[in-house]
Backbone bond lengths (Angstrom), bond angles and torsions (degrees), N, CA, C in turn:
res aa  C-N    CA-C-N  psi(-1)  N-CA   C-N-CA  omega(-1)  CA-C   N-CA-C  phi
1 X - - - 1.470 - - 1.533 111.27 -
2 X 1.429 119.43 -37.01 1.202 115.11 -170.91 1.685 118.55 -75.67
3 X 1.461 96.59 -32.46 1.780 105.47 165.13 1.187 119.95 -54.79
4 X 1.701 109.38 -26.45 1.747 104.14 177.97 1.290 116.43 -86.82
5 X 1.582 112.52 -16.41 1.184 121.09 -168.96 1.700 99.46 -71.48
6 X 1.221 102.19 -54.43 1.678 117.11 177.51 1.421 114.51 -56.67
7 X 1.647 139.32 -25.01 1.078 151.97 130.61 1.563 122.21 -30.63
8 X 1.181 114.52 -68.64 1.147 135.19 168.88 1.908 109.16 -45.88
9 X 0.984 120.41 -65.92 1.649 131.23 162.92 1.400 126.30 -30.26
10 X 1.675 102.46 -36.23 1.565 106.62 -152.55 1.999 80.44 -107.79
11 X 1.149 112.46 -36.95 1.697 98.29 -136.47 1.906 98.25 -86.70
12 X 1.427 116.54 2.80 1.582 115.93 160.24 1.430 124.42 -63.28
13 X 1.585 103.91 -43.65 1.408 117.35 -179.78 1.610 110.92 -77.59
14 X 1.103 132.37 -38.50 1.407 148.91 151.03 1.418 111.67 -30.01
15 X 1.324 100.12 -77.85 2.020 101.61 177.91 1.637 94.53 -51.46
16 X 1.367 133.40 -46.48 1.366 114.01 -170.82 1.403 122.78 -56.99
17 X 1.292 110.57 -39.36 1.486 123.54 177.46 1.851 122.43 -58.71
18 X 1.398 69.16 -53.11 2.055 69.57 160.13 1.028 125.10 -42.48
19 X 2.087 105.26 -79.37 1.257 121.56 152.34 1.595 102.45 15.84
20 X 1.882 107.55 -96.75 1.336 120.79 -149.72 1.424 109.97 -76.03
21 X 1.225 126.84 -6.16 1.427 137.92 150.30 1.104 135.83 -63.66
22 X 1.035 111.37 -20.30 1.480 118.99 178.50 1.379 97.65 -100.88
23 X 1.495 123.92 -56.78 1.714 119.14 -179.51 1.485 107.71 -53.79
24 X 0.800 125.67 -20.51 1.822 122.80 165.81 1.345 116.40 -75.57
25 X 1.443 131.75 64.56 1.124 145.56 -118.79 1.658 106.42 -114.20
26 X 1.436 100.88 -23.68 1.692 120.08 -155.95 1.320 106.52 -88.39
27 X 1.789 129.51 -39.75 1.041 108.61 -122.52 1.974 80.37 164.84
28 X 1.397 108.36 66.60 1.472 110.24 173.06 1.134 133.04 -44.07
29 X 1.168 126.23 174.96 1.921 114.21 177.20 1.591 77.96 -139.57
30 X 1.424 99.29 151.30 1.302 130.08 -170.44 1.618 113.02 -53.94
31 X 1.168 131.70 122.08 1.289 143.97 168.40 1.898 112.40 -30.83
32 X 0.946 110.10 -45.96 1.501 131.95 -164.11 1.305 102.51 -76.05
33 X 1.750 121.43 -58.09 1.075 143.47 -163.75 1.716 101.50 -60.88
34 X 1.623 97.73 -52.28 1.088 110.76 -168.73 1.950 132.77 -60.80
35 X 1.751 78.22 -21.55 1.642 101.05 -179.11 1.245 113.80 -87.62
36 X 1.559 119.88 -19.24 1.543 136.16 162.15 1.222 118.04 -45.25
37 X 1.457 98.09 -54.21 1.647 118.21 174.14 1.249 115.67 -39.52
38 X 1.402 87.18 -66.28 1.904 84.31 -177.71 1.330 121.76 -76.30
39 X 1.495 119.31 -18.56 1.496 99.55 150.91 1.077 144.24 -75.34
40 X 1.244 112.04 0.90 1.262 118.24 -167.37 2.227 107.04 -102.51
41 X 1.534 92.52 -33.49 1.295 110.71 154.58 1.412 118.15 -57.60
42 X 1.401 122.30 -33.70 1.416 127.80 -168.57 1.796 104.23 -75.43
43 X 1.449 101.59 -55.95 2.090 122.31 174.66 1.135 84.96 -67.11
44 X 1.340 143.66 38.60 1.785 95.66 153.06 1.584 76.36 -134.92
45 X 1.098 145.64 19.08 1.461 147.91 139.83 1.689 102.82 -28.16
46 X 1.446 109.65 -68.37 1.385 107.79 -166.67 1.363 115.08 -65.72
47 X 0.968 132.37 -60.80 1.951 136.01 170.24 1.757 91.55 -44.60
48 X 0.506 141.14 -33.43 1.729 135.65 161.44 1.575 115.17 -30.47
49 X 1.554 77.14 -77.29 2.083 91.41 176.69 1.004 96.92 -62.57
50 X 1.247 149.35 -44.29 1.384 126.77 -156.37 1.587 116.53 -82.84
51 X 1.255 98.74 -21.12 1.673 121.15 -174.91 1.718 107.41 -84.82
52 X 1.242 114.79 -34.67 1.765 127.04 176.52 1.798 106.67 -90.84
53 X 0.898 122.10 -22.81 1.466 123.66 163.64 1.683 103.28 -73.61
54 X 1.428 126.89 -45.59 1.291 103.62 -158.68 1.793 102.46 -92.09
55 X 1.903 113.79 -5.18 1.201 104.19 178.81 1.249 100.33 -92.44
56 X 1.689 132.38 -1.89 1.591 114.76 -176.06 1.536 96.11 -77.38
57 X 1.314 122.79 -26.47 1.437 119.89 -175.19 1.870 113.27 -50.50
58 X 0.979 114.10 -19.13 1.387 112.90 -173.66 1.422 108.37 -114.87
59 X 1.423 104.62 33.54 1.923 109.33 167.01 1.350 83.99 -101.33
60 X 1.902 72.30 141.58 1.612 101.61 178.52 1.698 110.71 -61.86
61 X 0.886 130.00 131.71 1.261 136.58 158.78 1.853 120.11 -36.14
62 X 1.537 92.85 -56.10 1.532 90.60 176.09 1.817 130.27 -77.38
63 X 1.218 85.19 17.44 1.142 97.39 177.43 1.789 139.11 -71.57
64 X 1.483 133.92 113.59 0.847 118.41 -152.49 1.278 125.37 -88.98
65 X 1.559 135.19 176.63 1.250 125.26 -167.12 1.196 112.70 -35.22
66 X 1.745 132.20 -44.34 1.539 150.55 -124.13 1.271 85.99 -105.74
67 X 1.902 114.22 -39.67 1.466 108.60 -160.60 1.287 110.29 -97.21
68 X 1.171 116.43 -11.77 1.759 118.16 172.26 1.508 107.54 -87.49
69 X 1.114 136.79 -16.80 1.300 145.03 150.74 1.214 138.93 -50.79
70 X 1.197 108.17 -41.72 1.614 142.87 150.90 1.529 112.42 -70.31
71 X 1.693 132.58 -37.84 1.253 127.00 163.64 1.592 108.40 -69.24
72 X 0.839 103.52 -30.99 1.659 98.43 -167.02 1.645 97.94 -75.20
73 X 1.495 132.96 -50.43 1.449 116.79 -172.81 0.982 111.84 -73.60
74 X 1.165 143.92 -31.31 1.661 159.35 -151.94 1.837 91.66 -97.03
75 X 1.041 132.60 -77.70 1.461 116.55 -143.69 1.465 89.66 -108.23
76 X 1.481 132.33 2.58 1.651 125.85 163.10 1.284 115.15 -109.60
77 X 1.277 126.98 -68.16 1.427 127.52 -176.31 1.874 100.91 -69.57
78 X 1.278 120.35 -63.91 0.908 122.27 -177.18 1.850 110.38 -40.31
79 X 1.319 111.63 -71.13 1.488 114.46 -158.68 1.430 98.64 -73.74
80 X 1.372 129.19 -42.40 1.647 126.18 -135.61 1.383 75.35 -97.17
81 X 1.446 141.56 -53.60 1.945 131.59 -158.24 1.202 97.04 -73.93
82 X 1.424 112.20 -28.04 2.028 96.87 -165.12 1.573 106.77 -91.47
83 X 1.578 124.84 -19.62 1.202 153.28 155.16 1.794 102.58 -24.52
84 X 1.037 73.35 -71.27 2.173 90.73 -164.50 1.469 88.73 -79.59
85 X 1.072 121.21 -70.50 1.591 106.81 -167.47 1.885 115.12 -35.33
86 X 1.383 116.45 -44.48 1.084 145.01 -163.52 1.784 92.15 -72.78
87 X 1.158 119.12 -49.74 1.530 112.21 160.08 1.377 131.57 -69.58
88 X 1.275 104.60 -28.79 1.959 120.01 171.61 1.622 96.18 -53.83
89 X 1.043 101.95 -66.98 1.853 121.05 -169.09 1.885 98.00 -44.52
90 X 1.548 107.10 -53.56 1.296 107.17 -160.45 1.762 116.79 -68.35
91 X 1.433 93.27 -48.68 1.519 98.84 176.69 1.990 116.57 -72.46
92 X 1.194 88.80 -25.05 1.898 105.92 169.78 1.779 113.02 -53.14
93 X 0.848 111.64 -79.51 1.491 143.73 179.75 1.487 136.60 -73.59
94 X 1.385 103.76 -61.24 1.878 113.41 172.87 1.666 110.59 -30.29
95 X 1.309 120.16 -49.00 1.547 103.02 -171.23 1.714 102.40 -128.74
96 X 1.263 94.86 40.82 1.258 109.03 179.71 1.952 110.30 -74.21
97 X 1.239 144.37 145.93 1.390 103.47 -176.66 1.740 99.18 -99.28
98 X 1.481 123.45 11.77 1.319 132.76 -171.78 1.429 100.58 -85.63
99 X 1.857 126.00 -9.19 1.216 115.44 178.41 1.875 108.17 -95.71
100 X 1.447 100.73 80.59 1.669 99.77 -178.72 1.329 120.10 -107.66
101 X 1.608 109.69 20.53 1.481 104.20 -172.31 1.623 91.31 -151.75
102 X 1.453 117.85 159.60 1.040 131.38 158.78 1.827 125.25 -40.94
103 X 1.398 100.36 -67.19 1.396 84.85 165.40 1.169 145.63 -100.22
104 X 1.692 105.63 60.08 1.748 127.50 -177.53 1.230 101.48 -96.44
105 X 1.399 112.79 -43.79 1.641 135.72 -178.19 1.693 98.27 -41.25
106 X 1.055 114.20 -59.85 1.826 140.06 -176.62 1.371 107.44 -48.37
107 X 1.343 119.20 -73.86 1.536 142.06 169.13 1.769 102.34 -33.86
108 X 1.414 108.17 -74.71 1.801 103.72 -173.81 1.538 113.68 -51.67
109 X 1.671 100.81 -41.23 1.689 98.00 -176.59 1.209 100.77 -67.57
110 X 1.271 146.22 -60.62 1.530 134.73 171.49 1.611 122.10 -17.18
111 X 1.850 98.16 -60.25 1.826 88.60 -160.89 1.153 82.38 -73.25
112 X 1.595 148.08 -52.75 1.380 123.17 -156.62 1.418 115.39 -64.22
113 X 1.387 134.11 -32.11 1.639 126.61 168.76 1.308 106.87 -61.56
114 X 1.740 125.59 -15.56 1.129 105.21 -164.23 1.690 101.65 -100.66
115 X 1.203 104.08 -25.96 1.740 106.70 172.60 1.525 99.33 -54.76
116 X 1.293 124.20 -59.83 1.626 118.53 -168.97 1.351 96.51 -50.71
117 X 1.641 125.62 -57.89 1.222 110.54 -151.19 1.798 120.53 -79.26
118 X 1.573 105.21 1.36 1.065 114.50 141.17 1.210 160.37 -95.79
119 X 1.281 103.91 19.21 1.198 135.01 171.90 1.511 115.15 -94.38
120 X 1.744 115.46 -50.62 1.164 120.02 153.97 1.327 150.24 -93.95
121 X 1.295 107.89 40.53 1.235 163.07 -154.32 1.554 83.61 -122.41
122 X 1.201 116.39 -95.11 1.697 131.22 -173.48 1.307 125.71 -37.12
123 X 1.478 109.45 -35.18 1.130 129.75 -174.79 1.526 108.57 -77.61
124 X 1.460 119.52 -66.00 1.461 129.29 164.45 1.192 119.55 -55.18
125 X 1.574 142.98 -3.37 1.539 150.26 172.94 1.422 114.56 -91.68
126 X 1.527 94.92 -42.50 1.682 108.26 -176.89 1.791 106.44 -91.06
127 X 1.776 102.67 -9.68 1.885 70.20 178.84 1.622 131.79 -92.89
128 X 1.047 99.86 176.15 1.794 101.42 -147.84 1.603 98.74 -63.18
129 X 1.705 123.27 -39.16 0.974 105.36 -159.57 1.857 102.79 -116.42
130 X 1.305 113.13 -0.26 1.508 108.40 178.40 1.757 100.16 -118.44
131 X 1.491 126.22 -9.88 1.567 124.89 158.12 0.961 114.95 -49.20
132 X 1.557 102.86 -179.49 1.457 124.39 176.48 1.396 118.53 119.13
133 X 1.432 118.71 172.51 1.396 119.30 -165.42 1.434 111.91 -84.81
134 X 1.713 136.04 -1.76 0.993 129.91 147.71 1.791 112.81 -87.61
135 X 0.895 129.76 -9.14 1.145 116.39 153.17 1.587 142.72 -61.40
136 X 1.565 88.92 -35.38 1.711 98.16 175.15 1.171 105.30 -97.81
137 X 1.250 145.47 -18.59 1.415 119.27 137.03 1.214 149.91 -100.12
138 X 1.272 117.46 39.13 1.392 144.75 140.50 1.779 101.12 -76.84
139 X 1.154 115.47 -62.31 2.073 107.03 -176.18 1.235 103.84 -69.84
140 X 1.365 136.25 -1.70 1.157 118.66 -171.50 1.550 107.79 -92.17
141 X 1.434 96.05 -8.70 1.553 92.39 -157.22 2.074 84.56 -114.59
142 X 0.956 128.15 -52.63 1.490 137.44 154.28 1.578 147.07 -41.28
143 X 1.381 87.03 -52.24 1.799 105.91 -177.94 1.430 119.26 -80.70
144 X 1.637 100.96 -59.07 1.105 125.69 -158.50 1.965 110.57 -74.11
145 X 0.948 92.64 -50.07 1.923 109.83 -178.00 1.873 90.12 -61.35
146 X 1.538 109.08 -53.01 1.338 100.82 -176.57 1.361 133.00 -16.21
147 X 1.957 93.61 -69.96 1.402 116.05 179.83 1.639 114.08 -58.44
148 X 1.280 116.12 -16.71 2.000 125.06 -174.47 1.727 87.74 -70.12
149 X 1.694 108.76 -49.37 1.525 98.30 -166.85 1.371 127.10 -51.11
150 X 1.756 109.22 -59.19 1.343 124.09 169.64 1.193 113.60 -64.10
151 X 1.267 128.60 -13.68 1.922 104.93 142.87 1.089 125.73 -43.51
152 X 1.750 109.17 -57.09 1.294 116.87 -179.12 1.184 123.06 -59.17
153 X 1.215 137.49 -38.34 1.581 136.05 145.10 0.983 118.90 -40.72
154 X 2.127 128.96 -50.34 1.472 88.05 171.94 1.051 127.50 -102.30
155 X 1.302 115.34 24.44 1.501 110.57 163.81 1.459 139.73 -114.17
156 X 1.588 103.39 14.38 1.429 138.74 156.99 1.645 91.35 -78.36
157 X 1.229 146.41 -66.10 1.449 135.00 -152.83 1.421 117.05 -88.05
158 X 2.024 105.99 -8.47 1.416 132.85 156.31 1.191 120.93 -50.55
159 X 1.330 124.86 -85.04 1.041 130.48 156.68 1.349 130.68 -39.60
160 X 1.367 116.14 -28.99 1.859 114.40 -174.20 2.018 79.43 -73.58
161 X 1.375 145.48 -50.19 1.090 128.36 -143.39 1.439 99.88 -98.81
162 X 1.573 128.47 8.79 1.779 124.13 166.69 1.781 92.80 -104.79
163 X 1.031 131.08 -25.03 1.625 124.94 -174.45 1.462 103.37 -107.22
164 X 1.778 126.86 1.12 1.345 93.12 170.24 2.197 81.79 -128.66
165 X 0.854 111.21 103.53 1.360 110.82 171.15 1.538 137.14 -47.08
166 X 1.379 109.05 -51.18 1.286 138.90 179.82 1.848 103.05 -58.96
167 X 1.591 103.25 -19.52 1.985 103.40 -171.01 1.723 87.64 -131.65
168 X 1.563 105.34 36.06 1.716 77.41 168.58 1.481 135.46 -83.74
169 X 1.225 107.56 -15.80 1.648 106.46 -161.73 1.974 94.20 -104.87
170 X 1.207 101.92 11.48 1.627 105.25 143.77 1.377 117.10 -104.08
171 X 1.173 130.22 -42.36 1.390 123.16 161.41 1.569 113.85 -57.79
172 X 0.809 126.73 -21.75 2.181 107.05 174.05 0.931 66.69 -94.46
173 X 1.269 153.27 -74.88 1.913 111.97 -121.67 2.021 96.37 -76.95
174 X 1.229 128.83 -24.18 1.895 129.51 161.21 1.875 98.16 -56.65
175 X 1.178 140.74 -36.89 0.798 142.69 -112.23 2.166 80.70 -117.05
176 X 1.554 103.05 -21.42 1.350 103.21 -178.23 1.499 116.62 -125.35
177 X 1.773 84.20 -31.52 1.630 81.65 172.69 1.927 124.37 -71.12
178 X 1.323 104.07 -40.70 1.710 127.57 179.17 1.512 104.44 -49.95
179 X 1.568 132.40 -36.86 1.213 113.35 -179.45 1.555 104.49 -107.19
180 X 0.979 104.45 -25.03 1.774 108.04 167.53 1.916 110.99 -48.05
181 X 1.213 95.50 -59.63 1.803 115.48 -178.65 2.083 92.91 -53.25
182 X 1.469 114.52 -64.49 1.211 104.46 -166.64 1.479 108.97 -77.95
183 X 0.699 112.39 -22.32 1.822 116.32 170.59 1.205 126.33 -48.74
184 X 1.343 99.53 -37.18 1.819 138.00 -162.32 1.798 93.97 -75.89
185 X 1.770 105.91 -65.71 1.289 109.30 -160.26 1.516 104.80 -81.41
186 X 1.337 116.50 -23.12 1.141 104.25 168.71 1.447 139.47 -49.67
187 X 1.535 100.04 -39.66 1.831 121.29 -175.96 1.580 93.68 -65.13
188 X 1.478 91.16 -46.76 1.659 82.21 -164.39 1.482 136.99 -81.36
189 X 1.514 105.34 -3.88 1.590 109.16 157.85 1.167 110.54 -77.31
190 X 1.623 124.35 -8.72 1.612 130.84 171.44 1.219 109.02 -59.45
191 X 1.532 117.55 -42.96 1.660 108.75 -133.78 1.763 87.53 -136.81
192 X 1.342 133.29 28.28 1.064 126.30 -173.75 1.783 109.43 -113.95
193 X 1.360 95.14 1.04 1.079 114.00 179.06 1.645 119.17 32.47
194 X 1.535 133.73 68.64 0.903 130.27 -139.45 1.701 88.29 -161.34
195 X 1.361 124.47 123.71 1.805 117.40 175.15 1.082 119.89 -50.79
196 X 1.817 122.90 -48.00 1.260 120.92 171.95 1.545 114.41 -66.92
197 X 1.432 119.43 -33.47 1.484 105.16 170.42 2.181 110.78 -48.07
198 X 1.539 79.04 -59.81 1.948 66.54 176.71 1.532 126.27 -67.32
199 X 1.048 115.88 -9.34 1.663 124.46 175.60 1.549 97.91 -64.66
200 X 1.384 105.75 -72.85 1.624 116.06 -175.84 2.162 112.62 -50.96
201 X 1.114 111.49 -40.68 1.427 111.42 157.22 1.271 141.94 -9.14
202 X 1.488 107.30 -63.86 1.596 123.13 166.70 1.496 114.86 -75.26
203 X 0.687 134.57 -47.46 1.683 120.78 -175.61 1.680 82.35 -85.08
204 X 1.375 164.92 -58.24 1.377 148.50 -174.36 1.367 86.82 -26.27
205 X 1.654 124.05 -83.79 0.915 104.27 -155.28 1.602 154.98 -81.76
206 X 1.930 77.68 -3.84 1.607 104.34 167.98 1.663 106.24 -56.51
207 X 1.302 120.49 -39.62 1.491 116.83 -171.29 1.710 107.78 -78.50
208 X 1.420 87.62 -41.63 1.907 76.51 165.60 1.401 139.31 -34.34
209 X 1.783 94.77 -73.04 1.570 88.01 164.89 1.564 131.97 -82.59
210 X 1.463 111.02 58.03 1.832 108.21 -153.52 1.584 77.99 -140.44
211 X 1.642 111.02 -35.20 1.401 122.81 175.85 1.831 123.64 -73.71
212 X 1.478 100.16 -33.15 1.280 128.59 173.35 1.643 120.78 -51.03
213 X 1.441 85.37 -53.94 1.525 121.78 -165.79 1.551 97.91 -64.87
214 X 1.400 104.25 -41.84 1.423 128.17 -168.39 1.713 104.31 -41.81
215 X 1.891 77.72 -83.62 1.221 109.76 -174.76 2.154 117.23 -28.85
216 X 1.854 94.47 -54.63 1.180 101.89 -161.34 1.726 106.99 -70.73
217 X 1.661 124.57 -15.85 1.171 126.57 175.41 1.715 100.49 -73.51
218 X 0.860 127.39 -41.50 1.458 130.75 -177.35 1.540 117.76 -56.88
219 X 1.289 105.88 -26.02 1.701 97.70 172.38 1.141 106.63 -114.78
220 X 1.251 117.64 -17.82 1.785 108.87 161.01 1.827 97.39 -54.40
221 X 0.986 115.11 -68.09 1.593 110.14 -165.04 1.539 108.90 -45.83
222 X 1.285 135.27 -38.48 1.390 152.86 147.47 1.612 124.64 -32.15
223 X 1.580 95.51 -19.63 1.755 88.18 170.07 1.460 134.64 -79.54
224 X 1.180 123.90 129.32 1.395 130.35 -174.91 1.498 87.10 -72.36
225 X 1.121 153.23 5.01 1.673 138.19 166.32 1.315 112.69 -84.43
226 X 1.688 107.64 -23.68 1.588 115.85 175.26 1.292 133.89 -59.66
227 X 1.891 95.15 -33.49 1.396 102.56 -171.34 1.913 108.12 -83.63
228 X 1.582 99.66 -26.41 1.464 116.48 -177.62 1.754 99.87 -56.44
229 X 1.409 104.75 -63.11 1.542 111.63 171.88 1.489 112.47 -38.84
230 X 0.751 131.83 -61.37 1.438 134.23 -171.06 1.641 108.56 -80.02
231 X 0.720 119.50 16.65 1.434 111.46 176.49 1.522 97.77 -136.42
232 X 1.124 140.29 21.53 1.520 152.12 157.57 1.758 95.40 -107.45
């Protein structure tokens, strides 16, 4: 059971990676580089917990079911995962010379959300009293894809602010706020436990990935490897 459990953990974030490997179609990014990513996405799991434990300490007490629900996605999952990831990505990549296209930006933020989110993925499958085999497939289908999206947000607003210069210091600050903001509302139609929160849910997230999808065709069409391709 526990091998499936560990199966079960790893192989959401996996299919995602492909996924975004293969849609990077033009103009590969390095095998090596790419495996960095996700470790490096994977280590920043721990400064996470340690960083979301010491900001739950400063929820208000009086806070009510709706509003501790809302603290918890917004100033933990929201700020502290997109926080570090958003530094993984920066110190990873920014003067990397492998970031020469629009959608490289996309690709790194992916494997690194996707290393974290397989990491905590592992953690929540295997523990004794919130694991189990409805757990990992409930995140597999919820949790895990989540974190692939808000890559793609910030590394669609990544890249728009290293390839368009003249709009950068609006692109990083989209680049933290955009998956922070959707990160935020996402948890919290999760955990607000409320019918219309889950009513409103499905089309949230139908537009998410419709926006995603968007985004990632838009800098594929944007690659200078496309036009090289096609003209061979």
């Amino acid at each position: 059971m526990t091998s499936t459990l560990i199966a079960l953990a790893v192989a959401p974030a996996l299919i995602c990676l492909v996924y975004i490997f293969i849609r990077d179609k033009y103009e590969k990014e390095p095998i090596r580089l790419l495996v960095v990513g996700v470790l490096v996405g994977a280590l920043i799991t721990f400064p996470i917990i340690r960083t979301s434990g010491f900001v739950a300490a400063f929820m208000p007490v009086t806070l009510s079911q709706i509003g501790e629900a809302v603290f918890t996605s917004f100033a933990i999952a929201g700020f502290v995962e997109e926080g570090f990831k958003f530094a993984a990505l920066y110190f990873l990549i920014w003067h990397n010379r492998n970031l020469n296209e629009k959608m490289d930006g996309i690709v790194y933020a992916v494997f690194i959300s996707l290393g974290f989110a397989a990491v905590e993925n592992f953690l929540y499958v295997l523990h004794p009293q919130m694991g189990g085999l409805q757990t990992a497939l409930s995140r597999a289908v919820i949790s895990v894809p989540s974190h692939g999206f808000f890559g793609v947000l910030m590394g669609y607003y990544f890249s728009m602010a290293k390839f368009e210069p003249q709009s950068r210091k609006k692109y990083i600050l989209l680049a933290l706020i955009v998956p922070w903001a959707v990160h935020g509302a996402y948890n919290s139609l999760l955990l607000v436990n409320m019918p219309l929160a889950f009513i409103a849910f499905v089309p949230f997230v139908a537009i998410m990935w419709l926006n995603g999808l968007k985004k990632i065709k838009k800098h594929l069409a944007a690659s200078p490897f496309k036009k090289v391709t096609k003209s061979n």
